[in-house]
LUMFI-778046 format. One record per residue: x, y, z of N, C-alpha, C in turn; residue in three letters. Coordinates in steps of 0.2 Angstrom, whole numbers, plus 5000, padded with zeros to 4 digits. Layout:
<rs>
XYZXYZXYZala/...
</rs>
This chain:
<rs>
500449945000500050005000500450065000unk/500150114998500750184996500650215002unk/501150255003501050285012500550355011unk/500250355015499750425014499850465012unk/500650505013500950555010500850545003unk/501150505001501350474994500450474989unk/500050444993499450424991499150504990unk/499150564994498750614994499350644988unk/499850644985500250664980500050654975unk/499850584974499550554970498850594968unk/498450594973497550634973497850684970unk/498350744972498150804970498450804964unk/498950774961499150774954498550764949unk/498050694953497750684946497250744947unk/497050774951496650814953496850884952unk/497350894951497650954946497651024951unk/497950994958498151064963498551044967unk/498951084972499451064977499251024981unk/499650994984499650944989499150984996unk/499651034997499451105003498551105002unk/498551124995497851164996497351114997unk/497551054995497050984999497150985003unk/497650985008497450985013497051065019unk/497151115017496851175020496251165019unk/495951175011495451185009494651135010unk/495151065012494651005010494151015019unk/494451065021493951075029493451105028unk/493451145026493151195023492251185020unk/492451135016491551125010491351075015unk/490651085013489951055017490150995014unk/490150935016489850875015489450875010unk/488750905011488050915008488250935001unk/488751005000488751024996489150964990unk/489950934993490150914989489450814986unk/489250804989488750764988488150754982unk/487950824982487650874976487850874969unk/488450904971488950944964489150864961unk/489750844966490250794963490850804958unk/491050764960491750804956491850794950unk/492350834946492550834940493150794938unk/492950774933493550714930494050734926unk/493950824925494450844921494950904929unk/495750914928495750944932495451014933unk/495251044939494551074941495051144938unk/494751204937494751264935494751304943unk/494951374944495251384952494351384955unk/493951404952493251394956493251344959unk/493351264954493151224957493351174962unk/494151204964494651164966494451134975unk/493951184977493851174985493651104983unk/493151104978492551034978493150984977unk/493550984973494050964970494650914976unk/494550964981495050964988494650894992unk/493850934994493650884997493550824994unk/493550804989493650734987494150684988unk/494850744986495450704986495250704997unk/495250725001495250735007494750675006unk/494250655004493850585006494050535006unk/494550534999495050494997495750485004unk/495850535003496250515010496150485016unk/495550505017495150485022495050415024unk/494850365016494950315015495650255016unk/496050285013496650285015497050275019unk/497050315024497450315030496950285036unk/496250285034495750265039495650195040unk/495650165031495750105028494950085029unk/494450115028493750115029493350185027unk/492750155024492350225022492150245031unk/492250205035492050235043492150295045unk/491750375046491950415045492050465042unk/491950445036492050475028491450495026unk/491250565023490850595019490650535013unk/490150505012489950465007489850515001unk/489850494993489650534988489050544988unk/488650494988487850514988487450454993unk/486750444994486650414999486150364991unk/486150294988485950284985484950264985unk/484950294982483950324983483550284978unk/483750264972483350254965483850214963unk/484150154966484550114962484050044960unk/484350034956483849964954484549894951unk/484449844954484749814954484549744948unk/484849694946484849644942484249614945unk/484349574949483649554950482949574952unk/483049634952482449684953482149724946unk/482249684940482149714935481349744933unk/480749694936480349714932479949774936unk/479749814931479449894932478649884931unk/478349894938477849884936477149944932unk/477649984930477450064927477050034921unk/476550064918476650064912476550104907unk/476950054901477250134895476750134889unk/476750184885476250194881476650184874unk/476450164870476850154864476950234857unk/477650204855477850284855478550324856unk/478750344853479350394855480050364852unk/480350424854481050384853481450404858unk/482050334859482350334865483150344862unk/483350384866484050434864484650404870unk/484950354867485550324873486350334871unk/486550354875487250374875487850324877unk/488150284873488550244873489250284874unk/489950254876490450274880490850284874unk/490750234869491250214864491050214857unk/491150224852490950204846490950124843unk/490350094842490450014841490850024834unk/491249954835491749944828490949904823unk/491149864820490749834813490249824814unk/489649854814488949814815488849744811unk/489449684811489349634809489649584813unk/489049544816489149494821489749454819unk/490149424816490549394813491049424815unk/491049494813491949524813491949584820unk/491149574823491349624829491549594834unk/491649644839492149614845492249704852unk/491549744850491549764855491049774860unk/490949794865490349774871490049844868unk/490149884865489549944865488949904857unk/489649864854489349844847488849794849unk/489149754855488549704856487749744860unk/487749784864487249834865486849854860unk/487049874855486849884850486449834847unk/486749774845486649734843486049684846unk/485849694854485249674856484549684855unk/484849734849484149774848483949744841unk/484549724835484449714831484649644827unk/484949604830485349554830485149494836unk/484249474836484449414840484849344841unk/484849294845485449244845484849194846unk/485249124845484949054847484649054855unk/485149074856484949084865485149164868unk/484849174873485049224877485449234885unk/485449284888485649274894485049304897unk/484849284904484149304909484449364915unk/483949374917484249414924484449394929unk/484649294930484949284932485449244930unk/485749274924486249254921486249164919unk/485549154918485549104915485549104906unk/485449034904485449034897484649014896unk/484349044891483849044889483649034881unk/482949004879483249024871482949074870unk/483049104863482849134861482649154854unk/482949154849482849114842482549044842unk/483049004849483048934844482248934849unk/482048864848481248844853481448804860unk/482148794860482148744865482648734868unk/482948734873483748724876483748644870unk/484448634869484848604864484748514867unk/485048454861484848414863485648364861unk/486048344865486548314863486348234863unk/487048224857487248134856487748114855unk/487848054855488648014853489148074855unk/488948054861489548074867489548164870unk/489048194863489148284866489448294861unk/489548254855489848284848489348314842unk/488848274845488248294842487648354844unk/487648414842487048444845486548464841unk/486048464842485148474838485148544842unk/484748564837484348634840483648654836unk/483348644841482548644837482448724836unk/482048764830482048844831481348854832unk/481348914832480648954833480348974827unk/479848964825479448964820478949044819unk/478849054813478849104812479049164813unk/479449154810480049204813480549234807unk/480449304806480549334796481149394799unk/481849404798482049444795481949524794unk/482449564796482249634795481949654787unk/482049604783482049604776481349564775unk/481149544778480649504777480849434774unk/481449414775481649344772481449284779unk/481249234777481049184783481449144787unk/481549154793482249134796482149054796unk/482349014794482548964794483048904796unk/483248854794483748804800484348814791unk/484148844785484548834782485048924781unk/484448954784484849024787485149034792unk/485048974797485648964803486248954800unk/486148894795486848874794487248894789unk/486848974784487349004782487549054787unk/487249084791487649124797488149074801unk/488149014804488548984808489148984802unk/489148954797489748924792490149004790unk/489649054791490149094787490549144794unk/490249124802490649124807491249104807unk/491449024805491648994805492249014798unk/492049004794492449044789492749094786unk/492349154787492349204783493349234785unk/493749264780494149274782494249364787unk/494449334792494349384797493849394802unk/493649324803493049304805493249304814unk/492949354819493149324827492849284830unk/492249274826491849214829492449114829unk/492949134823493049074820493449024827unk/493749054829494249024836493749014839unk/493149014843492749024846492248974844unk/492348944837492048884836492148834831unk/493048844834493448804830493248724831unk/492948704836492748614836491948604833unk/491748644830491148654826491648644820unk/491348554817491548564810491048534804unk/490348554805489648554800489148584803unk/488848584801488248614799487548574796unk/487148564798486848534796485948554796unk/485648584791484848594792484548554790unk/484248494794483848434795483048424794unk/482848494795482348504789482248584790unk/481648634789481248684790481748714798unk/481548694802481548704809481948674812unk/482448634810483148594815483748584812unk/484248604817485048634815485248554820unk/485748534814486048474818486948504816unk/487248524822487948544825488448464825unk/489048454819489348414822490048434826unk/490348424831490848444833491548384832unk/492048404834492548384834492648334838unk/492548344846492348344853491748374858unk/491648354862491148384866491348444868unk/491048504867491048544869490848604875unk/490948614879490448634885490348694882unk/490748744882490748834880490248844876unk/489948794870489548794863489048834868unk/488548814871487848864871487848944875unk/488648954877488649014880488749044875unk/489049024868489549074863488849074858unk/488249024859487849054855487149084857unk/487249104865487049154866487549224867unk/487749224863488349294861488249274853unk/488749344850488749354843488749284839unk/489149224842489149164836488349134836unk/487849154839487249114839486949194837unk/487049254834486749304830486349264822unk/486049264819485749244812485849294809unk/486049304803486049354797485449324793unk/485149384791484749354782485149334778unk/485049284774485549244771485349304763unk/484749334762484649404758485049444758unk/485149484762485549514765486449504763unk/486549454767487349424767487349434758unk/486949354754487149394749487049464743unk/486649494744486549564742487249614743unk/487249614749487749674754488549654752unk/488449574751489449554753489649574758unk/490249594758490749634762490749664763unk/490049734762489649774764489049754770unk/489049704773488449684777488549734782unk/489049734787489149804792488849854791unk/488749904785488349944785487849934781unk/487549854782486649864779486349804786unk/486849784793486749734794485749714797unk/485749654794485049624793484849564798unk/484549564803484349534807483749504810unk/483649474816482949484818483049514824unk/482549564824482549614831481949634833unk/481749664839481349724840481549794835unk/482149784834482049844827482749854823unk/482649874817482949874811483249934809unk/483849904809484449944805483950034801unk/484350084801484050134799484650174796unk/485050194802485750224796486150244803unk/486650254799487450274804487850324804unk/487950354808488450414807489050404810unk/489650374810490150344812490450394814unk/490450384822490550424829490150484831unk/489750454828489150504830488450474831unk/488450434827487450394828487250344825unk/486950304829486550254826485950244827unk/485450244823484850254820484250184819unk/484050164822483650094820482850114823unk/482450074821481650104820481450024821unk/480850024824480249974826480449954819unk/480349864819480149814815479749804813unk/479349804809478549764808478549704807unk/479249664805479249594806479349554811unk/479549564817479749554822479149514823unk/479349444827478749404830478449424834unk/478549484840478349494845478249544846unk/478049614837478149674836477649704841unk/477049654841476649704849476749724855unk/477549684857477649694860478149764862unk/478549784855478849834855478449894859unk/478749944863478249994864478750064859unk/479150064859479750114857479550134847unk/479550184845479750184839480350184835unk/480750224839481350214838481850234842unk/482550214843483050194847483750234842unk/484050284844484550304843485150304848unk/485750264846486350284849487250324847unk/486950374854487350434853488050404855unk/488650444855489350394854489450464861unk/489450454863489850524869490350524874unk/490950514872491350464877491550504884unk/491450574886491550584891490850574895unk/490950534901490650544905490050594909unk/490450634912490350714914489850744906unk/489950724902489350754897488950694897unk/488950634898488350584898488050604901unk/488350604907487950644914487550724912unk/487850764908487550834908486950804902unk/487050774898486350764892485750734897unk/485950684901485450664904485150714910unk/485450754910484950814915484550844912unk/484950884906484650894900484050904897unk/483950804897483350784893483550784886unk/484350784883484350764877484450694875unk/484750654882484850584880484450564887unk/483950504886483550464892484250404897unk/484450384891485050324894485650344895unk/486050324900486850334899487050284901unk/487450254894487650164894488550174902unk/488750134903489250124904489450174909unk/489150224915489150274920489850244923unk/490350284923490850264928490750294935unk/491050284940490950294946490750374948unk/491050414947491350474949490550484946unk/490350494939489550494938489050474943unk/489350404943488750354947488750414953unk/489050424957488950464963488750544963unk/488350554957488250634955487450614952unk/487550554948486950544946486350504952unk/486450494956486050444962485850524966unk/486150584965485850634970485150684965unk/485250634958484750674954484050654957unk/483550674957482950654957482450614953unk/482750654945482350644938482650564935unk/483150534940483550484936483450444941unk/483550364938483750294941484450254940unk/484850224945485250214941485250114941unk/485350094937485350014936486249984936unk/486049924942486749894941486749834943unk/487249794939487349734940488249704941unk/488349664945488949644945489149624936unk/489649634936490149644928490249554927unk/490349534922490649464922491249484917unk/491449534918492249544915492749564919unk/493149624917493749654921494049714918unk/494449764921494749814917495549774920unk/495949774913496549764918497149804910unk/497649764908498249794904498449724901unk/498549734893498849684889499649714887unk/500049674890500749664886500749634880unk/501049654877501449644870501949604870unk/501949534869502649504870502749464866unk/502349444859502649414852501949434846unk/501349464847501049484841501349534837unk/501749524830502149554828501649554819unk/501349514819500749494814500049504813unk/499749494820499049524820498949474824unk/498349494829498049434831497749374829unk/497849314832497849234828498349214825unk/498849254822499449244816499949214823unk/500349174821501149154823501449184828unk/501549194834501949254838502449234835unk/502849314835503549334832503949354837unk/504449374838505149384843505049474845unk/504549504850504949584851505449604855unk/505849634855506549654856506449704860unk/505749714866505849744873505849724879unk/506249744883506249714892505749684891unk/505149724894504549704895504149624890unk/504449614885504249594880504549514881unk/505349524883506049484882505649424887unk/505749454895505849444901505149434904unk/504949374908504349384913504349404920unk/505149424920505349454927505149524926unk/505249544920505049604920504449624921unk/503849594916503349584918502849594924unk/503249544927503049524937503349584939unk/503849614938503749674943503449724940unk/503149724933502749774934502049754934unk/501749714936501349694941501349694948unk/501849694949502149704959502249764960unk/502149834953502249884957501649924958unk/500949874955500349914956499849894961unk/499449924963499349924969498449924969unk/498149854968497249864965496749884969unk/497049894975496549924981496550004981unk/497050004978497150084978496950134973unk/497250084966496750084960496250114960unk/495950054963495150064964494650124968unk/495150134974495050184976495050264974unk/495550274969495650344967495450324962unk/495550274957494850294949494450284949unk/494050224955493450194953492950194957unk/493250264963492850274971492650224975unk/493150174974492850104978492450064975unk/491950094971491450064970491549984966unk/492149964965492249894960492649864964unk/493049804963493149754966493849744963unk/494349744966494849734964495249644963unk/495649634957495449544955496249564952unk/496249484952496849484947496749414944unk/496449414940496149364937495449374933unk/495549324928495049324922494149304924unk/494149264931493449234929493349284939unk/492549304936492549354942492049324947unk/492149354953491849304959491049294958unk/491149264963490049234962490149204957unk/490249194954490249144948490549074949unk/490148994946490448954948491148924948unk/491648974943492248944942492748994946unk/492449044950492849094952493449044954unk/493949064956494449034959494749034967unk/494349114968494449144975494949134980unk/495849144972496349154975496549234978unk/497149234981497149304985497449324980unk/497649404977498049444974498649444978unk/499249464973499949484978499849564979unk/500249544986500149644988500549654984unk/500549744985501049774981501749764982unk/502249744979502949734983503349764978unk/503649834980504249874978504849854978unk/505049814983505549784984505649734978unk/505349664980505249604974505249624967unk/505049684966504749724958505549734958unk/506049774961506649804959507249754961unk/507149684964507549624965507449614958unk/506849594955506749544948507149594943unk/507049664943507249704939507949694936unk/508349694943509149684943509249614940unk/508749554943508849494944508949494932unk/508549534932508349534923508849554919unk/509549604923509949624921509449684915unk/508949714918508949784914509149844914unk/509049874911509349964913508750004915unk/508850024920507950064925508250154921unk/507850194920507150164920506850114916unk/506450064915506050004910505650044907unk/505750074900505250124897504550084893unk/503950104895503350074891503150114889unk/502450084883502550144881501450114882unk/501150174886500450124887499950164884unk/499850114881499050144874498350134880unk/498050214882497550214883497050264879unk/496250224882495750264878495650354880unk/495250364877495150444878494550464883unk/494450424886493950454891494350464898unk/494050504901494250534907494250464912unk/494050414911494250354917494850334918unk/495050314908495650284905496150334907unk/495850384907496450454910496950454917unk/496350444922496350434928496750354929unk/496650304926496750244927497950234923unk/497550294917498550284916498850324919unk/498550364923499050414927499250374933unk/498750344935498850304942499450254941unk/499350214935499850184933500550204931unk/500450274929501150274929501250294935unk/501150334941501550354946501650294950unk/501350244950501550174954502250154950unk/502050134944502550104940503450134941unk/503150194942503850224943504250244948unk/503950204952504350184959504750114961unk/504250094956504850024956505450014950unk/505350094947506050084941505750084933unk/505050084933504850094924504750174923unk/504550194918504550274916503950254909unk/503350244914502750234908502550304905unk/502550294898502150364895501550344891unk/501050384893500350364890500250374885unk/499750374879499550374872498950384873unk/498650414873497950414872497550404864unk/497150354864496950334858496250324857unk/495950364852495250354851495250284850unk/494650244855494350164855494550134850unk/494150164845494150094840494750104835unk/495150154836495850144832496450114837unk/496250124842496450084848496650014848unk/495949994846495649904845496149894841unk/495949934836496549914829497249914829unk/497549954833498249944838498249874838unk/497949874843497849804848497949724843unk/497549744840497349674833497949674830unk/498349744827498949734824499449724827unk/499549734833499949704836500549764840unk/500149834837500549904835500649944844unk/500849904848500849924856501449884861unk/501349924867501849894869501549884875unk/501049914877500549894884499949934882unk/499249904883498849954882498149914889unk/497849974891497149944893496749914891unk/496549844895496049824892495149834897unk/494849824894494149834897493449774893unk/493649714895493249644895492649664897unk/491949654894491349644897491249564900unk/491449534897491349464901490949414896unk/491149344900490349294898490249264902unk/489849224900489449164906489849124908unk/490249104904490449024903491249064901unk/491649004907492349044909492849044903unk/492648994899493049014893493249054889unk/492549104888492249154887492849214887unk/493149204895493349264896494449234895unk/494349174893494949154895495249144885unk/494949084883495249054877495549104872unk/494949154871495249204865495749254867unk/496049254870496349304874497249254876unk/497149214878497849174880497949124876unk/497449074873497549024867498049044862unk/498549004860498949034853498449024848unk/498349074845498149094840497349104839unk/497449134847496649164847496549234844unk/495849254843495649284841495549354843unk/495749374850495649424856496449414858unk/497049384855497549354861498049434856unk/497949474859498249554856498949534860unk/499049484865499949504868500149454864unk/500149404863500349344859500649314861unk/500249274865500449234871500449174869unk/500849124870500649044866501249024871unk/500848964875501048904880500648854879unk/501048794878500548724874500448714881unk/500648734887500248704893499748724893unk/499548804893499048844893498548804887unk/498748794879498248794877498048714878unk/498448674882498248594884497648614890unk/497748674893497248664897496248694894unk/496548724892496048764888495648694883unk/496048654878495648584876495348544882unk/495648554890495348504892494648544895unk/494648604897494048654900493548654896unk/493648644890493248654884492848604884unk/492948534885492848464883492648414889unk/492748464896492448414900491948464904unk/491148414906490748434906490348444915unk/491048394918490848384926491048454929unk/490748464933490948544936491448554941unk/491648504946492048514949492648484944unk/492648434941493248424937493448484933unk/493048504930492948574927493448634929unk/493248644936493448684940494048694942unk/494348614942494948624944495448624940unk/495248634935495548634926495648714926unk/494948744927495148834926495848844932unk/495648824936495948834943496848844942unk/497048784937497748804936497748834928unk/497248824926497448884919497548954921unk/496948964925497249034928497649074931unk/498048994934498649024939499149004933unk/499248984927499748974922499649034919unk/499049054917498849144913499149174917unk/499049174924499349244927500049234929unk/500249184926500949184930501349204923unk/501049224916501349224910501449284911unk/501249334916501049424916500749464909unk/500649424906500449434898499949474899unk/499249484903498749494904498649514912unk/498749574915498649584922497949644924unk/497849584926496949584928496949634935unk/496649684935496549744939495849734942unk/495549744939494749764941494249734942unk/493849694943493049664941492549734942unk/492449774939491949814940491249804939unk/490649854941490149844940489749874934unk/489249864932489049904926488449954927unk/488649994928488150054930487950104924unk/487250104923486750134917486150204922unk/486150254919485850284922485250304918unk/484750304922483850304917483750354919unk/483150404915482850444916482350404920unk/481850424925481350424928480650414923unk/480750444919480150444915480150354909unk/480650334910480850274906480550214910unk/480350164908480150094911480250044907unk/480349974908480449934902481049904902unk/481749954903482349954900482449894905unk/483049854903483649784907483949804907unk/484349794911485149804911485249724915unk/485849664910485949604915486649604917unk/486749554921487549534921487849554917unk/487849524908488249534904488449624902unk/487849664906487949744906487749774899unk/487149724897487049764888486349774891unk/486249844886485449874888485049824884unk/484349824885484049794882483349824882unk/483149844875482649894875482049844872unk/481749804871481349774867480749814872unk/480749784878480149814885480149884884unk/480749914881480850004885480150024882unk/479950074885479550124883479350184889unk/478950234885478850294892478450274896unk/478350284903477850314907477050334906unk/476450294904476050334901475750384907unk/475650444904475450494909475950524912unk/476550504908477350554910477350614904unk/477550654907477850724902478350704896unk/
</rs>
């Protein structure tokens, strides 16, 4: 842990005023008042630095006290709605359009080649799957008519579909437009579905209404990954009409259809009339707005120009909870924020790892100490107000694979033993690709001043998301943030990411141990055997330092009042099919 002194040094840099005047001034403001306002995430301008003081002083308080015991809290939570308390029993009138503010720009509105949590949000609107997730983080179907029916050993899977059921295009969804969507998962070049269902090797529509799966080996993962993008349907119209244009015509079954795109600026979709369950739409249309700073999510939604604000970080959260006009919804995350190393994708991700020629890169001593020189309880504390869970590992608690090993403390010492032990030259220069939002901001600042106590000299990059991603893919980094939504099914959050030649593995990590264990997680189906399969993959992932896992956070969406209808689940994607307004609301 950093010493007080150190820790409050810390507060007033990211905070953007002297050490002194946090502490003179932070006596001074009401509780009340700072509760109201809340702080700013950019550093404050000289009006606003009192508010600015008393925060970092909360922050201290936490800190040296080692308990919120005694500490001003940000707000008192009054209108929180949680995961299992989803149903609103208001009702809405049909009508209107709902205006949501998304953190990020989604990459490819094509289930096959996307790979971002804002795209799959999107995508819940207009892109059903086989199965879904519930509100209690079950699977459910949803295209298909029936939870699945295995044979000859779990290598064979059936799936019966739902009937009557047509396409934004009005094409008939069918068992033989499954298995043009499934095969061109599996194929299409540049496809991230493809790793993900590489023991899928046919396809088979057995008549009108049934999809028979043959596999390589039994699969466990298969029915999480098709309730995720690999169990999306395309119109097979569509795919072929658009080609390698589908992204910008993509054609699905949803509560609503495609309308039009303003790339980092808008997305436009409108009530279906094909939809099997159009009456139950209440909404006309659904716009999402691309707004990465926080602090303006927050100001539209006072506004009344935007109803939703996707992905609320903490410093929000606790400015939004003292509004009256808004609600806020949250669910525990089933991912993580944490930092990918770079230490052989020289090609792109899935390609071959190649040889990089930096410390960081060479050495896993180096590595480990720059995980020994961070510190996640503190992290947590200065960017994420507490309000997340500090992890260091890929599958998050409450979940039945968690692992619920302990993290190592922070050790400066061990960090600059291994340093020496690696024969390097301090400072260890990295170079860390973060996003442009005021989180990412806060969260690379934090890491560099830890980092640079144990001998590294991190400089930050800030990189718009999705040109970011693309970094990442090509391999064009030398440490960057990562930010996981998570899945159900522990694989989910593991195989793409550490497997050689996965599809998400952006450090280019390959250990035939690792991906031995990863074939045997995949393939067996008992849970305690299961478990203790994740149990040393995890500890073989984190001991590669290739991926060092920070955060489990939560996912917090803030609603106007006048809204009912909306889900927000585990997975942290909105789901508007129920949304609509308040009837006899303004």
């Amino acid at each position: 842990m950093l010493s007080a002194c150190r820790a409050e040094t810390l507060v007033a840099e990211l905070l953007g005023f002297s050490c002194g005047a946090a502490r003179g001034r932070a006596g001074r403001r009401d509780a009340a008042e700072i509760r109201q306002k809340g702080p700013s995430d950019r550093p404050p301008p000289a009006r606003h630095r009192p508010r600015a003081a008393a925060l970092a002083a909360r922050v201290l308080c936490v800190l040296v006290a080692g308990a919120t015991a005694g500490c001003a809290s940000l707000a008192s939570p009054t209108a929180e709605v949680g995961a299992d308390r989803m149903t609103d029993p208001r009702p809405v009138r049909d009508g209107g359009t709902l205006t949501i503010a998304l953190k990020s720009d989604p990459d490819k509105l094509d289930p096959t080649l996307a790979s971002t949590a804002v795209g799959r949000t999107v995508f819940t609107a207009i892109c059903e799957k086989l199965y879904d997730v519930d509100a209690g983080n079950r699977i459910v179907p949803q295209l298909a008519a029936a939870p699945p029916t295995t044979s000859d050993g779990g290598r064979t899977v059936t799936i019966t579909l739902r009937r009557g059921v047509r396409f934004a295009d009005g094409t008939r969804m069918d068992a033989k437009a499954v298995k043009t969507s499934l095969d061109r998962h599996r194929t299409l070049t540049g496809s991230v579905r493809a790793s993900e269902l590489k023991p899928l090797t046919s396809v088979q529509a057995v008549d009108d209404d049934t999809v028979r799966l043959r596999l390589t080996k039994p699969y466990v993962p298969l029915l999480a990954l098709l309730a995720d993008r690999a169990g999306m349907v395309m119109s097979p119209t569509a795919l072929k009409r658009y080609g390698k244009g589908f992204a910008s015509h993509p054609t699905c079954v949803g509560p609503f259809r495609y309308a039009e795109r303003v790339v980092g600026d808008r997305i436009v979709l409108d009530k279906d009339p094909n939809y099997y369950d159009a009456d139950a739409v209440h909404l006309r249309r659904v716009v999402y707005r691309t707004i990465t700073d926080g602090n303006v999510r927050l100001a539209n939604l006072q506004s009344g120009d935007i109803q939703v604000g996707d992905q609320m970080d903490p410093v929000q959260v606790g400015r939004a909870l003292t509004e009256p006009g808004l609600q806020l919804f949250h669910s525990p995350s089933l991912g993580y924020y944490g930092l990918t190393l770079n230490i052989g994708n020289t090609k792109g991700a899935g390609a071959p790892p190649g040889r990089i020629d930096t410390p960081i890169a060479r050495d896993v001593r180096v590595r480990e100490a720059f995980d020994l020189s961070l510190d996640r309880d503190l992290i947590n504390t200065i960017v994420f107000q507490g309000r997340y869970r500090p992890t260091c590992g890929p599958l998050p608690s409450g979940t039945p694979y968690a692992t619920g090993s302990r993290c190592p403390a922070r050790d400066l010492a061990k960090a600059k033993r291994l340093l020496k032990a690696a024969g390097v030259a301090t400072p260890v220069r990295v170079r860390l690709q973060i996003s442009t939002t005021p989180e990412d901001n806060r969260l690379g600042q934090v890491i560099q001043a830890m980092a640079k106590e144990a001998g590294f000299a991190v400089s930050l990059t800030p990189t718009e998301f999705a040109t970011g991603l693309e970094h990442s893919r090509a391999g064009d980094f030398q440490a960057a943030t990562t930010n996981w939504s998570g899945r159900l099914d522990p694989a989910g959050n593991i195989d793409a990411f550490a497997g050689t030649g996965g599809a998400q593995n952006y450090g280019g990590l390959s250990d035939p141990a690792i991906d031995r264990l990863i074939a045997e997680g995949g393939a067996t189906a008992d849970r305690p055997a299961r478990k203790k399969i994740y149990a040393q993959l995890v500890e073989r992932v984190r001991a590669a330092h290739t991926v060092l896992y920070l955060i489990q956070p939560t996912n917090y969406v803030s609603v106007t009042k006048k809204v009912a209808g909306l889900k927000v689940f585990g997975d942290g994607l909105i789901r508007v099919k129920d949304a609509g307004y308040v009837k006899g609301g303004s």
